[in-house]
Wavefront OBJ file of the C-alpha trace (Angstrom):
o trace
v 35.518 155.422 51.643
v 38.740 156.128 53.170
v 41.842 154.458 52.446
v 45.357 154.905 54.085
v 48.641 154.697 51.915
v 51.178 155.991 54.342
v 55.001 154.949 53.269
v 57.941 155.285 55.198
v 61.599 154.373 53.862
v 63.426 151.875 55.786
v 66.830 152.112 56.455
v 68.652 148.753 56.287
v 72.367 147.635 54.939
v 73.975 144.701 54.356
v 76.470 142.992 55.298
v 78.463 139.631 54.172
v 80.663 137.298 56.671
v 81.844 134.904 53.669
v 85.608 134.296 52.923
v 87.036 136.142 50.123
v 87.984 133.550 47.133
v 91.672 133.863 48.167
v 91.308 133.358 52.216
v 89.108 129.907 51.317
v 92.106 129.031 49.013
v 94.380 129.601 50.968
v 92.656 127.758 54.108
v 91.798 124.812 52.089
v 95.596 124.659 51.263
v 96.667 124.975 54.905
v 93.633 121.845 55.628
v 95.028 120.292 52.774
v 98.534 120.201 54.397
v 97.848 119.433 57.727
v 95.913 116.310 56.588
v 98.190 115.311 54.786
v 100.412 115.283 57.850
v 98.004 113.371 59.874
v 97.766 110.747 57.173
v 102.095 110.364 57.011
v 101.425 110.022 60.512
v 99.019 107.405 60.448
v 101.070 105.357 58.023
v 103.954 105.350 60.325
v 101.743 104.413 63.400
v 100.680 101.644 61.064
v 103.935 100.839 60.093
v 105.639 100.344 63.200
v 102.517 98.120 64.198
v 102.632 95.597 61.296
v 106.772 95.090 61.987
v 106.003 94.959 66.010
v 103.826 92.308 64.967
v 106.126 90.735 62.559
v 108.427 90.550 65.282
v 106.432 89.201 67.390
v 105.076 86.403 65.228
v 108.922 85.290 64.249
v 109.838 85.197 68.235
v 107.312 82.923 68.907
v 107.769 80.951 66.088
v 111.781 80.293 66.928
v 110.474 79.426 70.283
v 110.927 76.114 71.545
v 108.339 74.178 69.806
v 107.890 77.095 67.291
v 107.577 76.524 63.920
v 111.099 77.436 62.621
v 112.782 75.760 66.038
v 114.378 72.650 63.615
v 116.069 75.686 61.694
v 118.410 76.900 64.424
v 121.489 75.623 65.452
v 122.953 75.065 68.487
v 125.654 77.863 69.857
l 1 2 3 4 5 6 7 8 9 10 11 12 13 14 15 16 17 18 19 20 21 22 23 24 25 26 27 28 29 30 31 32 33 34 35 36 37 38 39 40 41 42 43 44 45 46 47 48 49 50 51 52 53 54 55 56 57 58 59 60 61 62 63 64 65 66 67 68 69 70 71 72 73 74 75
């Protein structure tokens, strides 16, 4: 009986596309910044919403038959 053991080397190489240690650090500390940003925005947004609404709420209660109207006095 005949049997066949024919071997050939392969030729291969490889590669990695992962960030170095130091790029991720320093891109997580750029992400880290910018959403940071995003959330000082966001606080201002809400902010400026809560005293539009404050403002709101005390003009219509000095209106006439407001809640506060007996408080003014004439001019």
């Amino acid at each position: 009986m005949r049997t066949k053991k024919n071997f050939s080397k392969l030729k291969f190489s490889t590669s990695s596309f992962a960030l170095s240690p130091a790029v991720r650090k320093q891109m997580l500390d750029a992400e880290e910044a910018l959403k940071g940003g995003d959330w000082e925005i966001l606080e201002w947004k809400e902010l400026r919403n809560n005293l539009e609404a404050y403002s709101y709420e005390m003009r219509s209660n000095l209106d006439s038959y407001g809640t506060f109207e007996k408080y003014l006095a004439e001019p």
